[in-house]
GUGU-750410 format. One record per residue (C-alpha): residue in one letter; x, y, z. Coordinates in steps of 0.001 Angstrom, whole numbers, plus 524288, in hexadecimal, padded with zeros to 5 digits. Each point is the difference from the previous one (the first is absolute). Example, Ala and Ser with C-alpha at 12.3 -4.5 7.8 and 13.67 -1.06 7.14 Angstrom:
2
A8300C7EE6C81E78S8055A80D707FD6C
//
This chain:
693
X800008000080000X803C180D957FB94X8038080A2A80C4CX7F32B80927802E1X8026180E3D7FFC7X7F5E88066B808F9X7F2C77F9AD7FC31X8037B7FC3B7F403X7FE367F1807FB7AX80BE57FC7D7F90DX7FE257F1E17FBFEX7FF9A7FDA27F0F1X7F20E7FF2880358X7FD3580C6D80664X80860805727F480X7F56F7FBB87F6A5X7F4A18038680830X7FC387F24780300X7FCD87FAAF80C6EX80C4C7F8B9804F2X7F8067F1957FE13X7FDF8804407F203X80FDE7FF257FF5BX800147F2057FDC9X7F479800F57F3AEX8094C809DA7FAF0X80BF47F80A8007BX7F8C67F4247FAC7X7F9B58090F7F561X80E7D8055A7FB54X804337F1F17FF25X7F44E7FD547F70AX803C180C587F78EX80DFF7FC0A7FEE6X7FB637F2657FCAEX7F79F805AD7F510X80A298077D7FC70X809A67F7717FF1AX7F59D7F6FE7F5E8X7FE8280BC57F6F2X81035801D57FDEBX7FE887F1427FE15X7F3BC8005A7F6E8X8085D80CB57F91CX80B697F5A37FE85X7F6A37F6E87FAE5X7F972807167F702X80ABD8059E7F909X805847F2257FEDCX7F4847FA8E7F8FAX7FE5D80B2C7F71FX80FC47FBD57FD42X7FA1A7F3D47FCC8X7F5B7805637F6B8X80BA9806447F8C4X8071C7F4067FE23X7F4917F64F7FDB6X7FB3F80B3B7F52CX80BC4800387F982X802FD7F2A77FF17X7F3917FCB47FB60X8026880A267F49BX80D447FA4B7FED0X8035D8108F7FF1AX8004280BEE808C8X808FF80712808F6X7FE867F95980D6DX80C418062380769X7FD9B80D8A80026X7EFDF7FE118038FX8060C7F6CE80C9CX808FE80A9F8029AX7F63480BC780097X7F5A07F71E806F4X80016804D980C8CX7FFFD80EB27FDB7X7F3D87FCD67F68CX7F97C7F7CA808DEX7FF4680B2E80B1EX7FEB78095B7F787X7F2767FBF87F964X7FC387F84580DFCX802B180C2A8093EX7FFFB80BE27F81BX7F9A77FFA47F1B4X7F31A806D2800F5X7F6CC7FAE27F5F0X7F23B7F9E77FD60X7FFA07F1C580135X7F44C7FF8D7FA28X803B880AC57F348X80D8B8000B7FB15X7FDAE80AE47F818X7FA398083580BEBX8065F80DFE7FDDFX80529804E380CEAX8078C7F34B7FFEAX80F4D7FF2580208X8081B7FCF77F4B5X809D37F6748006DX8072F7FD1D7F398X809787F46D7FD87X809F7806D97F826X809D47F2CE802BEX7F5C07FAAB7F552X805457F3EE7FEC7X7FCF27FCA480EC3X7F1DC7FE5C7FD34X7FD9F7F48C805B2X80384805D180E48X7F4BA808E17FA4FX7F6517F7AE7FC3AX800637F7EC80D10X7FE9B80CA280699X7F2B7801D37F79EX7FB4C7F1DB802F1X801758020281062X7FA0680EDD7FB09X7F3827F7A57F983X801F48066E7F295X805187F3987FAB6X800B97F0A080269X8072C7F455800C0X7FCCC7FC087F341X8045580C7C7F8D0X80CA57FD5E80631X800187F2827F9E0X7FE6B805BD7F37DX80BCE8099880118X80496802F27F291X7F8077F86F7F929X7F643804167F4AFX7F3E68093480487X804977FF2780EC7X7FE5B80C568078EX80CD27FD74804EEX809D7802B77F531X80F8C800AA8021BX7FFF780D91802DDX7F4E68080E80585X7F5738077A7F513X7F837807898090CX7F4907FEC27F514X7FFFF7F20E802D3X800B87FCF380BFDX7F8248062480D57X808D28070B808DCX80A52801597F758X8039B8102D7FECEX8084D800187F450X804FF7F7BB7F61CX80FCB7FE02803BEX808787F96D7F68CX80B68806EB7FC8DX808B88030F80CEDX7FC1980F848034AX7F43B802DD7FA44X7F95B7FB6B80DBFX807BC808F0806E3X7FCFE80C267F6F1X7F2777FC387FE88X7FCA48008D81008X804BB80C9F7FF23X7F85E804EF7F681X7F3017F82C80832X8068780A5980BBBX7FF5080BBD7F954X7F1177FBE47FC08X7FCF87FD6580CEFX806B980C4D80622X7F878808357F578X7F33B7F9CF80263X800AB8020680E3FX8023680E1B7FE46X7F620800557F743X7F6A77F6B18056CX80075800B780EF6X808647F720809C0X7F3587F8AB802C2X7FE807FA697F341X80DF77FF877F99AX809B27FC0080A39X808367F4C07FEAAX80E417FB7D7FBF7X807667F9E77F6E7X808EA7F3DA80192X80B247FB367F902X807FF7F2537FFAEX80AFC801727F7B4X80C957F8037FE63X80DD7801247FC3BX7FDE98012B7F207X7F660808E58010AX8091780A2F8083FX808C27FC647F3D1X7F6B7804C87F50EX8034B80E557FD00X7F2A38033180028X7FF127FFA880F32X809B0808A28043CX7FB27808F57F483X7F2E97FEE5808B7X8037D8009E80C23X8077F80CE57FE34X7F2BB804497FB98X7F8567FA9F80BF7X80A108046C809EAX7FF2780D9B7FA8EX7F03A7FFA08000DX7FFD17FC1680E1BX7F8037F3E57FC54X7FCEF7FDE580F6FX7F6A47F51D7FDE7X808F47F6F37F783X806F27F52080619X80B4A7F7CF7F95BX803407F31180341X80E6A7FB487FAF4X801857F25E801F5X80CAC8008E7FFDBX805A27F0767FFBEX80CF5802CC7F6FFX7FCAB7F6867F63DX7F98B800837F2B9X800537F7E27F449X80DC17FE6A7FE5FX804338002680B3FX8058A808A580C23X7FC6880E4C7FD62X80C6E804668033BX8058F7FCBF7F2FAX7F86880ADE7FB89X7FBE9808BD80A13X806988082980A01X7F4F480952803E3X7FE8B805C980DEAX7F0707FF1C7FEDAX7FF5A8089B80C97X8089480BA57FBEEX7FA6E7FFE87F2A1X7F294801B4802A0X80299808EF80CAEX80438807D97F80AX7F56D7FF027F62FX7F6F18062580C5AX7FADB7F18E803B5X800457FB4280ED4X807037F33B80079X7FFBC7F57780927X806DA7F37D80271X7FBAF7F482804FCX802157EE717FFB8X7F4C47FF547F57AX7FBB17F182806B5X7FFA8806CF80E32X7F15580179800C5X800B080A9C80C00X8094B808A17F853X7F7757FF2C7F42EX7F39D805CE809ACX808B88095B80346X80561805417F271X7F1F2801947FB60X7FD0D8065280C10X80A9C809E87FE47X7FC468007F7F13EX7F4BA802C9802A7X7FFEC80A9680898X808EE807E77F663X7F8C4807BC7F7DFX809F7809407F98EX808A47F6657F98CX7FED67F3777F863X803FF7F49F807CFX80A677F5D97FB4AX7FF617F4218093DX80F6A7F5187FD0EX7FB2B7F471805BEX80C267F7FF7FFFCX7FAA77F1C77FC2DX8046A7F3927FAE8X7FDE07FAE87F3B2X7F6F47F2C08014AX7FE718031B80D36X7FBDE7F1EE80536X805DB7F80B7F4E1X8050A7F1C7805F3X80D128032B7F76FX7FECB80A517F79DX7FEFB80C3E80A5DX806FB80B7C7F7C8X800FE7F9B67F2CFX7FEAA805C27F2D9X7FA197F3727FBBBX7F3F78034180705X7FEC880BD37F901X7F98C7FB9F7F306X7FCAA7F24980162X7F8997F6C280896X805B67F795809C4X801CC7F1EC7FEA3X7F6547F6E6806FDX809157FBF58082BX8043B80E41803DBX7F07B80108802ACX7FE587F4878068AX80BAC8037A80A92X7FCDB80FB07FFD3X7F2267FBD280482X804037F6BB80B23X80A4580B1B8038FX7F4FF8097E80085X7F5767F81C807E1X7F6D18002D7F4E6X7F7E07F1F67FBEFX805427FADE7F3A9X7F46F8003F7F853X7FF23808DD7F551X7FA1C80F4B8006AX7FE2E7FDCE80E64X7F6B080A1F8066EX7FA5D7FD8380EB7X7F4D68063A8042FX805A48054A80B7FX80AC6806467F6F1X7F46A8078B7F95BX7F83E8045B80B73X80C738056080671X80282806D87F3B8X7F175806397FE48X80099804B880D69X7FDD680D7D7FCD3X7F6E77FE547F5F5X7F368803ED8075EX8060A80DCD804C0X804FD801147F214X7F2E47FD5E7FB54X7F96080A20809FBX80B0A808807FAD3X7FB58800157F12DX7EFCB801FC804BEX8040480B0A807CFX8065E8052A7F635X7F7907FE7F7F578X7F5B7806EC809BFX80A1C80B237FE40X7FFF3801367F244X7EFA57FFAC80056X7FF9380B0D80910X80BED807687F95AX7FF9B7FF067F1ADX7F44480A347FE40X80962809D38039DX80BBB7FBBD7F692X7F52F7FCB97F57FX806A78073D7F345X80D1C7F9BD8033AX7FA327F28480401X7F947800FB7F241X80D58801A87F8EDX807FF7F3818065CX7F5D07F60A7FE7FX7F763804637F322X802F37F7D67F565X80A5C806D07F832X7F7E87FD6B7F2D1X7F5E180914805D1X80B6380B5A800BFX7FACF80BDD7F96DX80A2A80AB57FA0AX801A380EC97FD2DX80A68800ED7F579X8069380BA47FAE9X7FB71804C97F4EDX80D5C800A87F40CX80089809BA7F5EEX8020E7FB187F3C9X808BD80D727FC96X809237FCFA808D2X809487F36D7FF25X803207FABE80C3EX808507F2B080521X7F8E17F5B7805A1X808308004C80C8BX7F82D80EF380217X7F2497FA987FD3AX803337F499809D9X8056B80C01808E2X7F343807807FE48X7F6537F3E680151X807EB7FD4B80CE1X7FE4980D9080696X7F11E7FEC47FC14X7FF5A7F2BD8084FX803FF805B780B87X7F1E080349805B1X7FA507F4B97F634X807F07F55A804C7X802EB8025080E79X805BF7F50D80398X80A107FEB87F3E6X80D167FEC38045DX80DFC7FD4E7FA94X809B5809EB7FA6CX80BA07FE9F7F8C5X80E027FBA57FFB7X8093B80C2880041X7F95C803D07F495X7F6948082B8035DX7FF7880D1C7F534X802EE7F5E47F4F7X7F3557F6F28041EX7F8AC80C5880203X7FD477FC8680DDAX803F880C328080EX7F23C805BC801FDX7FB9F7F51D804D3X809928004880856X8002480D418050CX7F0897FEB980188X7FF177F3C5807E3X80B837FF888072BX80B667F62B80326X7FBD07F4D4808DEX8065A7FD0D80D11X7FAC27F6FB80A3DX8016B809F980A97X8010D80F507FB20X7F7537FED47F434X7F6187F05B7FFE8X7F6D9806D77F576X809EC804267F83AX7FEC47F8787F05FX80CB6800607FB1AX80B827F5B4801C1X80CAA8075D7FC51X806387F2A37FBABX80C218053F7FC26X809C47F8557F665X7F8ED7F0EB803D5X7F8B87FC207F455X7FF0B7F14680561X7FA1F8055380C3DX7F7CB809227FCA9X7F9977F45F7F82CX7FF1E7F68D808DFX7FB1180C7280B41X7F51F8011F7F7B5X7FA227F4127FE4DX8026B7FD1880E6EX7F80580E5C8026DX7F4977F92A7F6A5X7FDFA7F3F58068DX7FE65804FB80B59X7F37A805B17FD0FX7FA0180FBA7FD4EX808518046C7F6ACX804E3802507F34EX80E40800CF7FECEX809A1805887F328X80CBC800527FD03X808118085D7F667X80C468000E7FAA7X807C17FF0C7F1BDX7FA967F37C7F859X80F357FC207FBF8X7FF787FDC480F2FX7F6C47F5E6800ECX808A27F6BD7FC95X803728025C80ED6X7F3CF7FE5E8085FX7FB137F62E7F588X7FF657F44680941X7F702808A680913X7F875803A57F257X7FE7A7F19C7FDBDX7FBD57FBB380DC8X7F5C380AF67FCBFX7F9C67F9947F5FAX800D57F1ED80782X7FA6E8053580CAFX7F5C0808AF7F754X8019980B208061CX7FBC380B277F8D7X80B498095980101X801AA80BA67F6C3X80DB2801D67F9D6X8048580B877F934X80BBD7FF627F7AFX803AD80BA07F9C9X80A6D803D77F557X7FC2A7F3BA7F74BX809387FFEE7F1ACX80C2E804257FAEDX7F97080E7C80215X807148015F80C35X80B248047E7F727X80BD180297806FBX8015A7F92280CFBX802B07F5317F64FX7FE0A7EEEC7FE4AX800197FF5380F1EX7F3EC807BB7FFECX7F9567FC957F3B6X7F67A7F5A2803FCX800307F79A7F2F6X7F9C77F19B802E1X7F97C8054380CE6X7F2268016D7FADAX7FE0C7F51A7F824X806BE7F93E80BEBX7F561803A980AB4X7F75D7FA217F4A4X806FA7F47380405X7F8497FED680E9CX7F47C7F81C80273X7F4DA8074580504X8050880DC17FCE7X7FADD80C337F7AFX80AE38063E7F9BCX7FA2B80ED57F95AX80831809277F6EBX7F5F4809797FEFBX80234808C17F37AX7FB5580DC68042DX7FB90805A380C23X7F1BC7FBD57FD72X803537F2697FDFEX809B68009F80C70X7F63180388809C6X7F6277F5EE7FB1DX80B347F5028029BX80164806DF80DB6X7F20D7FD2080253X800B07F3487F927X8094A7FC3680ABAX7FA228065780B7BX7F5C77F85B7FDEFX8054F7F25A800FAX7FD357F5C080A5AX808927F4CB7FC36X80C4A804547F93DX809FD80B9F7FF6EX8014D809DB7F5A2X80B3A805407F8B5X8013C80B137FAEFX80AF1806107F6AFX7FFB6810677FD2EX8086A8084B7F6AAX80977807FD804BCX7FF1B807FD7F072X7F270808137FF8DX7F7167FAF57F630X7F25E8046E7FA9AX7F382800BA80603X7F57F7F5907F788X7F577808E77FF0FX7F4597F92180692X7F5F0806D67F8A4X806CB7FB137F398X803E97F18280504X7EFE57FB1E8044AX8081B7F3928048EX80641805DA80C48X7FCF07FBA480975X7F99A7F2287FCC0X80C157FBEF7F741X80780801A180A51X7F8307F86580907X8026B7F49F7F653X80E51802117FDE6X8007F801A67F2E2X7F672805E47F5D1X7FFCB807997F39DX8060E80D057FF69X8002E803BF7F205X7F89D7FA137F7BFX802A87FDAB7F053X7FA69809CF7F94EX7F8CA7F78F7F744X7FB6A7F78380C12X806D37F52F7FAD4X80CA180005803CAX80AE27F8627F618X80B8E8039780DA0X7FEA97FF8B80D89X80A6C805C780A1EX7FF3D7FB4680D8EX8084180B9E809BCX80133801F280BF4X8047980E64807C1X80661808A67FA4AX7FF1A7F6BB7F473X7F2A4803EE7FCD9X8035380D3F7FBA1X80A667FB0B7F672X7F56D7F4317FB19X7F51080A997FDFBX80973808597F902X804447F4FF7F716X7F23C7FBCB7FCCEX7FF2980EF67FC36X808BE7FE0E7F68EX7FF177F3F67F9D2X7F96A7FE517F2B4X7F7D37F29E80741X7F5DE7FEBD80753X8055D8000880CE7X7F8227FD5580DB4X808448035180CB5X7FCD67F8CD80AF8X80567805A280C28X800FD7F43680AC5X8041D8073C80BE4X7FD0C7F292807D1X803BC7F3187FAD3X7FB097F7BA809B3X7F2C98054D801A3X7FE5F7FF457F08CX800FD7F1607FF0FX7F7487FF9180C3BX7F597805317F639X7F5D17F6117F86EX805DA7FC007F214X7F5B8807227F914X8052980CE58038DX80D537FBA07FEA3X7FD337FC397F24FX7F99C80D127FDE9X80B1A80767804CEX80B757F7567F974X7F7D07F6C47F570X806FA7F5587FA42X7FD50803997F0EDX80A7C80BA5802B3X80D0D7F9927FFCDX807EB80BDB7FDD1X802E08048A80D70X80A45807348067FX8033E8038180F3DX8064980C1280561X807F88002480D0FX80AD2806B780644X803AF7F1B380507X801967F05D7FDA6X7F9FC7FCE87F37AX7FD617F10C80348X7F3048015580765X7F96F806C37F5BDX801007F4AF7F659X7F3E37F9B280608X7F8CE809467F9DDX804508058D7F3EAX803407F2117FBC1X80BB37F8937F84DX7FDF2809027F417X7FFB580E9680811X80B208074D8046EX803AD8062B80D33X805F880E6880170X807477FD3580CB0X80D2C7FE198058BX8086D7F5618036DX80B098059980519X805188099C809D7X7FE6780E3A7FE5DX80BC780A13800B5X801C680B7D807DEX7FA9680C617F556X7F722809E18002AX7F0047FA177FD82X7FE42805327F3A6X80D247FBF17FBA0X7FD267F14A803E3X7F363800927FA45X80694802FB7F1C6X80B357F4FC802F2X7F64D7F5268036EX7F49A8030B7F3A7X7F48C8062380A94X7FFE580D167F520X7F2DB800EE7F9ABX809EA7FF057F469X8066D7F35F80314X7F5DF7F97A8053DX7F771803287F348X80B877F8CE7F909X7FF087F47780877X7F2087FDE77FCC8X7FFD3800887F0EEX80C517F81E7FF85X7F8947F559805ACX7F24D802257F9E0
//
């Protein structure tokens, strides 16, 4: 018994305001809370060994997949979504949910067991792990699979993209209210991911927006496909991304109490990213194979199975999952569930006050209506300016477009924009539109199609198209994750004169043609350009690109082309007709082509029909009829016009037309001096056209 001071009771007891009989209850009680204590660190332990077992039966079964680094991330996971991850159980699309993405891709089997204790998925979808119309493929497609954030293949992107879901939600909760956009956004990533240059192109981004409510996970384990990564990497991860502006913390990645407390600490930061090393070990649990490249990229042996599962306590039965694995798991799920209802009563009572704005994120954009500028036809002008002036009138239009350019900002004609709505920043400046992305093509890319799938807005990015070439792979994961992201690419030919070949984009458009699921526009006067800008804005499914002049060209008169805007609309229609109305030559052009094809037809002694096809894509979308109408098969003497690769154009002018293009690099001259040297004159390119009639 403790000494008395005075009156005072100092047994533990009279401490806790019990009677001193009630002393022994207490003790006995403790006891009971240690012992329950001590059985969830052992379910924890147990849990994270069978979903190690999930990984390894999964893969094997496949006879594929990546089971060392998913083993070696599978604690911090595990807590992660069990402890911390604030979603719907019962919605995985539920908005105010946290985002975690998997940028370490290839782990997705640590994922997908993670979505089967979640509910989202089952045993049997992990049986069918890379097989044919399985919802679990070998790297995550967030299209295809509930749960999954964002589609993560190439090492990076995952990274970049949760950024750009931070930004969205810092934006929206400015915008929105605390009470119905609040949440944050998780990252695993691995060693090659740190080693993709898109990340630390990112992350200086993130650091310096004081993205407070994004948390990295680095699994670091030292190993990657071929082996240690200290054949190829040096880094101090800390002192890098300190001084990128990100808090960084350091923990054993398979100590479950230091993991609590790094996304406790994380969490509570709200003025810096977070970067959490969790020093792991590759195939943590493996019977032999503990830190070995071998378990990087391909399944372990049945014998390795067979002796990692006795090693790890688990039953040797295959895609073993206990009940009492899943109901320690689910725990939370009923205050998660009261979570989502209450707020859901939030957004009832508060959306009548954010009606206009609630209106923009979540009408369909197909129901987007516009208020162009009107274009003189007396005044020539580049279609970089119209896509300048159609941006500045989308300020109060569209507001919750967002984007900006990279370092390029008077040549893509986006400094108004700019100066109206104001430079983002987590902390000084949430409703601020535009992302200064400096010189980071690749990131600025894959930022914006993270800041589309996470939901409410529209997101664009600008910059020179000879520079696509370097965000392509985040142009291409675009397309595959149809996300309807608007690209502008300006300075699109030889035209840019005398920066010269490096700058001269010459296969770049007919590459972009190239992408799956894409719309690639080279609009041909500023009419036509800010009908492909609504084209685009009004996608659902599938991102637009869109390639400008840097030369100013003329204005189609609308009142003398009927067409506009319908043609358009189609991607490809009849400028000029023959005057006869039966036309003996057609010429297909595109851009600044147009001009030159319409003053050809002018001048040729045939009946000539220009077809200007600003949008090849949407054009073959269109029934055959009105293909034939616009191209019919009768006329076989076709040509093409375009300041680029000739090849594509062969589909339709056909084995007998010709193509006015170029197939090699440019040179470093003044526009109009180029033009001459590579036969765009109205003079030369007449010649070309009655040499092959």
């Amino acid at each position: 018994m403790l000494k008395k001071e005075g009156n005072q009771d100092l047994t533990l007891s009279g401490f806790l305001g019990f009677p001193r009989l009630s002393a022994v209850f207490l003790m006995f009680n403790l006891s009971n809370l240690k012992e329950r204590l001590k059985k969830m660190e052992n379910l924890d332990v147990k849990s994270v060994n069978v979903i190690k077992g999930l990984i390894i039966d999964a893969t094997r079964k496949a006879n594929s997949g990546h089971p060392g680094g998913a083993m070696s991330s599978a604690d911090f996971a595990y807590v992660l979504f069990k402890d911390f991850l604030q979603f719907n159980p019962d919605d995985s699309k539920w908005f105010n949910r946290d985002r975690f993405v998997l940028s370490a891709g290839h782990e997705s089997m640590l994922l997908y067991s993670l979505l089967t204790l979640c509910g989202f998925l089952s045993i049997e979808d992990l049986k069918n792990f890379r097989q044919w119309g399985s919802r679990t493929p070998g790297h995550p497609e967030h299209d295809l699979t509930p749960g999954v954030e964002a589609t993560t293949g190439p090492l990076g992107q995952g990274f970049a993209m949760a950024g750009g879901m931070a930004v969205a939600e810092s934006f929206l909760r400015a915008k929105l209210g605390e009470e119905i956009c609040n949440h944050y956004t998780y990252v695993l990533a691995s060693d090659g991911d740190m080693q993709e240059p898109v990340v630390l192109g990112s992350a200086s981004l993130f650091g310096k927006w004081k993205l407070g409510k994004l948390i990295v996970y680095y699994d670091s384990n030292k190993i990657q496909l071929a082996g240690p990564t200290a054949r190829c990497d040096s880094t101090d991860y800390k002192q890098l991304f300190s001084s990128f502006g990100w808090q960084v913390l350091e923990i054993d990645g398979h100590n479950h109490q230091e993991i609590r407390e790094a996304l406790t600490q994380a969490k509570a930061e709200t003025s810096r990213p977070t970067l959490i090393i969790g020093h792991t070990t590759m195939a943590k649990g493996c019977a032999t194979l503990e830190g070995s490249e071998k378990t990087h990229g391909s399944p372990l042996s049945v014998e390795e199975i067979k002796a990692t599962k006795e090693k790890l306590g688990l039953l040797l039965e295959d895609f073993y999952l206990p009940e009492d694995v899943i109901e320690h798991f689910q725990a939370r799920f009923s205050t998660l569930r009261e979570e989502a209802k209450k707020w859901q009563s939030q957004v009832a009572r508060l959306q009548g006050s954010k009606k206009e704005f609630f209106d923009f994120i979540f009408s369909a954009p197909e129901k987007r209506v516009f208020n162009w500028p009107n274009f003189s036809p007396e005044t020539p002008l580049a279609t970089r300016k119209a896509f300048g002036a159609c941006l500045e009138s989308l300020i109060d239009t569209l507001p919750n477009l967002m984007g900006g350019s990279a370092d390029l900002d008077p040549s893509n004609q986006t400094v108004k924009f700019r100066e109206s709505v104001g430079l983002f920043d987590n902390l000084e400046n949430p409703q601020g539109r535009y992302l200064a992305f400096g010189v980071r093509e690749f990131p600025m890319g894959a930022i914006l199609n993270g800041l589309t799938l996470h939901g409410g807005l529209v997101g664009f990015g600008a910059t020179f198209l000879v520079f696509s070439d370097y965000e392509r792979n985040a142009l291409r994961m675009a397309a595959l994750q149809k996300l309807p992201v608007v690209h502008i690419f300006t300075h699109d030919s030889f035209y840019v004169g005398e920066d010269g070949p490096t700058h001269q984009p010459v296969e770049h458009a007919s590459s972009l043609r190239l992408i799956p699921n894409s719309l690639v526009f080279r609009p041909a006067d500023a009419n036509e350009s800010k009908y492909c800008l609504e084209i685009a804005l009004k996608q659902k499914d599938r991102p637009s690109f869109l390639l400008f002049t840097r030369q100013s060209l003329p204005v189609l008169d609308e009142n003398n082309y009927p067409q506009l805007p319908e043609g358009v609309f189609r991607g490809g229609y009849i400028l000029k007709e023959a005057e006869t109305g039966k036309p003996e030559v057609i010429i297909i052009a595109t851009g600044s082509e147009v001009h030159l094809a319409l003053a050809v037809a002018k001048s040729l002694d045939v009946p000539t029909r220009v077809v200007s096809m600003p949008c090849v894509e949407l054009f073959k979308e269109q029934p055959l009829e009105y293909q034939q109408q616009v191209l019919p098969s009768a006329v076989e003497k076709r040509f093409a016009f375009e300041a680029g690769s000739p090849d594509i154009w062969y589909q339709f002018v056909g084995l007998k037309g010709k193509v006015l293009g170029i197939d090699h690099f440019g040179a470093s001259a003044p526009a109009k001096v180029l033009e001459e040297k590579y036969g765009f004159t109205l003079e030369k390119a007449l010649a070309f056209v009655k040499e092959n009639l």
